[in-house]
N, C-alpha and C positions, 0 to 999 in steps of 0.2 A: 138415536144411535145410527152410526153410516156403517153402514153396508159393504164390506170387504169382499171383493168379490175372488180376491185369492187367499180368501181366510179358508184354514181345513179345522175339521177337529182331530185333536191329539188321537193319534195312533193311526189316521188314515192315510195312504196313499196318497202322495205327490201327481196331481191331475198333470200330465202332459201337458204340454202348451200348444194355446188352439192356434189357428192356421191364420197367420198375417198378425200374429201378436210377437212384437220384440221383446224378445230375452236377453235382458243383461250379462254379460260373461261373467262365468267364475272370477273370484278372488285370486290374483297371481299369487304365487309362494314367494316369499325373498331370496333374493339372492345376494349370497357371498362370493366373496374370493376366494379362490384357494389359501387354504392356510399356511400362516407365513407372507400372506400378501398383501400389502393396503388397500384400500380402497382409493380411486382417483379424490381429485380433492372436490371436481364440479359435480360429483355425484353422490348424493349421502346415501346412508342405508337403507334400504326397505323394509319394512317390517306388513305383514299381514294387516289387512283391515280390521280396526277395531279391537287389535293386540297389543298391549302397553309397553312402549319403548323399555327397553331394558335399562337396567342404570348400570353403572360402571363399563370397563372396556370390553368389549366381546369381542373384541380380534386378539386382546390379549387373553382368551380362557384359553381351555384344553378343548380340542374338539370330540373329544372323549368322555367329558362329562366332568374332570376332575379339575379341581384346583391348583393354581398355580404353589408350588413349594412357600410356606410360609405366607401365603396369600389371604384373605378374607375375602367369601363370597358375596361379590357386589362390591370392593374394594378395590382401586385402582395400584398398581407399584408404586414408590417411592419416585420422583425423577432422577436419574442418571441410574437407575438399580434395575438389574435385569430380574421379572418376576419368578423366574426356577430360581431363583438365589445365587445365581453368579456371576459374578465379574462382569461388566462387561470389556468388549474388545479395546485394548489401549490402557487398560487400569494397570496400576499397580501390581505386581504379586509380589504379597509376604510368602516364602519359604522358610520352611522348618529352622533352625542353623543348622549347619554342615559340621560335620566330623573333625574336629580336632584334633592331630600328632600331639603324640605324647612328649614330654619335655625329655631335650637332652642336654642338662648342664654342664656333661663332661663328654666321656669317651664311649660310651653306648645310648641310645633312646633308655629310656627307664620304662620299659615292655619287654614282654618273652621276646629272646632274641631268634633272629632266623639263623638258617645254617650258614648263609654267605655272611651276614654280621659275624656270626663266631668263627669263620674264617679270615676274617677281613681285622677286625677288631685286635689281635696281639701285634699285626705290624704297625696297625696304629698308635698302641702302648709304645710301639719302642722309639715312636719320633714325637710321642707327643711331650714324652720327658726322658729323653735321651740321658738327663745327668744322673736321675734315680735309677734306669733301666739299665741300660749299658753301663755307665759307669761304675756300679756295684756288680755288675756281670765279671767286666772288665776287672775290676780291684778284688773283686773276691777270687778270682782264677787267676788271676800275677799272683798274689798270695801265696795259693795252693800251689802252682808249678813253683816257685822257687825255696817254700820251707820243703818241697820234695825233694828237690834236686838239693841241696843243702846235707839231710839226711841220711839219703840216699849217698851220698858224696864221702860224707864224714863214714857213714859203717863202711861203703869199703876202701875207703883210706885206711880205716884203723885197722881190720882183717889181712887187708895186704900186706903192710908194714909187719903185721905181727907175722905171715908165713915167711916174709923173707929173712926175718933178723931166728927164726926158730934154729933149731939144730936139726942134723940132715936125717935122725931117728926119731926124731918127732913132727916131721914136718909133714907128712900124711897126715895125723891124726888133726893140727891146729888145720891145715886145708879143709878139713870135712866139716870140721866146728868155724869154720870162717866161712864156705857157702853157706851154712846151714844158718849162719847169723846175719850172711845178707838177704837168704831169702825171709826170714824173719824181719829183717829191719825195712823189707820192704812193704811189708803190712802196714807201717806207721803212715806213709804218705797216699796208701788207700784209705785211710781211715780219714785224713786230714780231709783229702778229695770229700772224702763223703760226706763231713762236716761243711766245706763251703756246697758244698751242693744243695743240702738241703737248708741251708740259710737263706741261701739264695731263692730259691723259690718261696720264703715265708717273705721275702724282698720283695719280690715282685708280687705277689699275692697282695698282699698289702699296698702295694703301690696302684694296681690294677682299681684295685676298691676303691679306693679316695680317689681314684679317676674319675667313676664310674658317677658321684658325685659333684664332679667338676671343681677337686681340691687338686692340687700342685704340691708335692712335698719337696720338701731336699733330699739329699743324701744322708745326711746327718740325724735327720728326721725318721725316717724312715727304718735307717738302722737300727734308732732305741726303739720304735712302735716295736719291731718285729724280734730284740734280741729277749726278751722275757721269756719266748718260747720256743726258745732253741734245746731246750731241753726234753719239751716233748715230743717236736718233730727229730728229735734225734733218737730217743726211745722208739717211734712209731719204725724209724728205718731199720733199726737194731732187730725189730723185732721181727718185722717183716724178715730182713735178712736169714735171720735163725733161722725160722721158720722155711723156710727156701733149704737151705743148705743141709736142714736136718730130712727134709725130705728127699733129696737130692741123694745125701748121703746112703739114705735106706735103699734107695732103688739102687742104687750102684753095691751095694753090698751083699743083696741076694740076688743078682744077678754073676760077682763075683764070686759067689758062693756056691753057682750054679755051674758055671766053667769050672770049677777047681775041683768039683766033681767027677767031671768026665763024662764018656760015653753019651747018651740021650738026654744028659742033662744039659750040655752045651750045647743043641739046639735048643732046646728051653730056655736057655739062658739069652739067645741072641735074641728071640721071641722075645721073652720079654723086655729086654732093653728098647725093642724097635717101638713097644704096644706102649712103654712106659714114656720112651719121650715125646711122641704124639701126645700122650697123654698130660704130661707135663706140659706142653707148650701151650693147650687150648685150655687148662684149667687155670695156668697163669698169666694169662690173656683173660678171661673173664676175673678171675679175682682182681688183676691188676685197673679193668674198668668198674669194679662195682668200689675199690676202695683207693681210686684213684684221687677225690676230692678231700680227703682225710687231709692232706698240709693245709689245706685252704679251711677248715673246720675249727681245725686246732689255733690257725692265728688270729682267724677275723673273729670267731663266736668264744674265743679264750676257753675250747674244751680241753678235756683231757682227750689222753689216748682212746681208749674205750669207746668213751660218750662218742668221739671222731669217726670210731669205724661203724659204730651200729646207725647215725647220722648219713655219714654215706651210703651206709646198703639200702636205709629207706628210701633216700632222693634218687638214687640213680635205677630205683625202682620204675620200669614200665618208659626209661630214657636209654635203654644198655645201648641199639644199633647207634640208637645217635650222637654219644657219646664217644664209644668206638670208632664210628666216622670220622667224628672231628679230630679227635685226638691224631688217630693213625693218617690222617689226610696232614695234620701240620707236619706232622713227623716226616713225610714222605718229601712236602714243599723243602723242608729247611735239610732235611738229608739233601736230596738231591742238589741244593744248592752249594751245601757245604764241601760234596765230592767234585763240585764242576770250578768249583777253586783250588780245592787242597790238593786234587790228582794232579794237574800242569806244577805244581810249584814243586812234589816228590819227586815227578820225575825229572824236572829240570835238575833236582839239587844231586841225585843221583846223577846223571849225567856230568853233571860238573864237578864232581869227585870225583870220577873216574877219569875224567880231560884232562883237571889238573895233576895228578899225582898216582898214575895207574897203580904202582906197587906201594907208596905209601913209605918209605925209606926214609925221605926229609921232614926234619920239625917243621919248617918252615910253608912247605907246601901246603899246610892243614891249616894254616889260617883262613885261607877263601872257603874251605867247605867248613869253618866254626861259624862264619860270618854269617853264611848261608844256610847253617842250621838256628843260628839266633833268627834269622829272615823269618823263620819259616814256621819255627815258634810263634814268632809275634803274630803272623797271618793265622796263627790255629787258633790264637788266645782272640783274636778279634770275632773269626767269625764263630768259635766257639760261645762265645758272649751273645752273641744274635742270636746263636740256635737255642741257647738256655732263656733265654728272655722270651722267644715268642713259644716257646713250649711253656715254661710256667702260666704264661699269660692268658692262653687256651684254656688249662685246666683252672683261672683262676674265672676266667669268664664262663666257663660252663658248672661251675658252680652257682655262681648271678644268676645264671640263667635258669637252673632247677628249683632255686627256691622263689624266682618270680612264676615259675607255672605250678607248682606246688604248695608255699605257702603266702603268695600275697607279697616278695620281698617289694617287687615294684611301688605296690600302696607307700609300704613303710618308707623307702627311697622319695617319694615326692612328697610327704608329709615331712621328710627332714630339710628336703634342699626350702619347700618354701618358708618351713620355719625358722630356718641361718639364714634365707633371703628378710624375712620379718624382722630381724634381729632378736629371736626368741633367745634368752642365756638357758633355759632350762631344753634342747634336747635333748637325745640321747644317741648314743651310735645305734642306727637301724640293723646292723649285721649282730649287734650282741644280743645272746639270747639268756635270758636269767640261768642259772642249774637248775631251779626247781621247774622249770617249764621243759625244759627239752626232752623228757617223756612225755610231757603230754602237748608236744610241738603236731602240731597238726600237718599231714603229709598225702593229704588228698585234694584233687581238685575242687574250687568252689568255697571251704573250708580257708578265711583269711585271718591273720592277725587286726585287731582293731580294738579300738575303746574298749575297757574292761575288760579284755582277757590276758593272759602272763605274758602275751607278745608286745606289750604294750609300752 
């Protein structure tokens, strides 16, 4: 056996090294690069003596200990695949897809509309089909102005004629029965007015819809869709009306009642008149916006009365400012434009009645101010027609627009156009709603019509 002469036994002491004996230097540590760095290509890795090369990349670990994302230890990446798991620089990127606008096959997007759309949206009704808009505008107010004048003409032709042919001791009495039968005969051509009026807007209501769609009706069309229910929207005005006038009448009556008293009561009386028509103005102003959608009920969803106004109090539930807004803001656009026409042309034509024929003496001088009162008609009946058509239009789109944020109408609208685009024969019209469903018509947000329920 040979003899070690720097053999120890286990647990002693490392003898120092004696004097003129060379000692071998320590073992170097390895050394890396900082990480993130390669190594040159002339100089491979070091590793400690007598430590077994590592297998796989160890510039590609964690210097932390951990594994690369999706990695196996002692596993090298894929080539071209960065070992966290992504991409690397110059790849391709798949993104998500992007957000899709909702289809508009006609005169509005098929989504809750904004406030500049329902601003913007009734002058577009009126050039998008000028022949159904205007021209029913148009032809239903020639109508009404001239069975009025007609009317109007013939009662007092026939009252006149009858005070002049009377005898000179009865001619007081057929006078007072001859006003009293013109102011009566003048009833008939407000009622005729109030008839094209409210046709009219079941006109345009209707028209608006099948816009909304991207249908084109005619005139002709349009007319039958909407005359089946002129019966109701005549009732709903009737009734409105009374209604109005019977309340109208009560405050005016104990207020007269209250002056014809006397003393202390006649300032109560003026009290009250002042307290009551404020009061009348702001209660008729909210009822007029909570049951303003009521024509548009009655034509498109074929309700009755009733079903009409309780349908509107739900929808315009939790929409009042902004209904209000829209409404009184077209109102104000189409007023104001109406007076910045119709003011120049009264006072021109006053003016030129008084140029031509101060005192009025000759027949013949009165044909320039006939001519110029026919003028002056035609320009009322024109832009009368624009102010009716973009007023209906408003309330027919802000209808659209409460039952697309309340029950889904939007769904129902692209489930129609793409099924007429399909050629499907069995749709149905998305605006009608069964009778037996519209109690239990769902009028909360979130809450849609769909597959298997009565909106269906």
């Amino acid at each position: 056996m040979t003899h070690d002469q720097n053999w120890q036994a286990p647990g002693q002491a490392e003898e120092p090294p004696r004097y003129g004996e060379r000692v071998s230097p320590p073992p170097t540590p390895p050394t890396q690069p900082p990480y993130g760095q390669q190594p040159p290509a002339s100089q491979p890795p070091q590793y400690a003596q007598g430590a077994p090369a590592p297998t796989g990349n160890p510039y590609g670990q964690n210097p932390y200990g951990q594994n690369p994302y999706g990695q196996v230890p002692g596993q090298q990446a894929p080539y071209g695949q960065n070992p966290w798991g992504q991409q690397p620089y110059g790849a391709p990127q798949f993104s998500q897809p992007g957000w899709t606008p909702p289809p508009k096959p006609g005169l509005v997007p098929l989504r809750p509309l904004g406030f500049g759309t329902l601003l913007g949206a009734p002058f577009l009704a009126l050039k998008r089909n000028p022949k159904a808009t205007f021209g029913s505008a148009l032809l239903v107010q020639a109508i009404t102005v001239v069975i009025s004048l007609l009317i109007i003409g013939a009662i007092t032709f026939f009252f006149v004629a009858r005070i002049d042919a009377a005898s000179p001791e009865d001619q007081e009495a057929i006078e007072a029965g001859g006003i009293a039968g013109i102011l009566i005969g003048a009833l008939v051509p407000v009622l005729i007015t109030l008839v094209g009026t409210v046709f009219l807007q079941g006109v345009i209501v209707t028209e608006v819809a099948r816009a909304t769609l991207g249908e084109k009706l005619t005139l002709k069309t349009v007319w039958k869709v909407t005359w089946p229910r002129l019966g109701q929207l005549l009732l709903w005005v009737l009734v409105a009306s009374l209604a109005f006038l019977i309340v109208l009448g009560a405050v005016v009556g104990i207020v007269w009642l209250l002056v014809v008293l006397g003393g202390g009561f006649v300032a109560a009386g003026i009290i009250l008149a002042i307290v009551a028509a404020i009061a009348l103005v702001v209660v008729g102003v909210w009822l007029s916006i909570k049951l303003s959608i009521v024509p548009s009920i009655i034509v498109l969803e074929r309700a009755s009365m009733g079903v009409a106004i309780r349908r509107s109090w739900r929808l315009t539930d939790g929409y009042f400012w902004r209904t209000l807004g829209v409404q009184y803001l077209i109102a104000f656009i189409v007023g104001t434009v109406s007076q910045i026409v119709l003011t120049p042309i009264s006072i021109f034509y006053a003016m030129a009645v008084s140029a031509i024929d101060p005192t009025g003496t000759t027949a013949e001088s009165w044909v320039g101010p006939i001519v110029l009162y026919v003028v002056m008609i035609v320009l009322s009946l024109l832009v009368g027609s624009i102010t009716s058509v973009v007023s209906s239009a408003a309330i027919a789109l802000i209808y659209v627009d409460l039952r697309m944020r309340k029950e889904g109408l939007d769904l129902e609208l692209i489930r129609f156009v793409e099924a007429r685009q399909s050629g499907s024969p069995s749709v149905e019209d998305p605006y009608l709603i069964p009778a037996a469903s519209r109690s239990a018509a769902p009028t909360v947000p979130g809450v849609q019509p769909g597959s298997g329920s009565p909106w269906a």
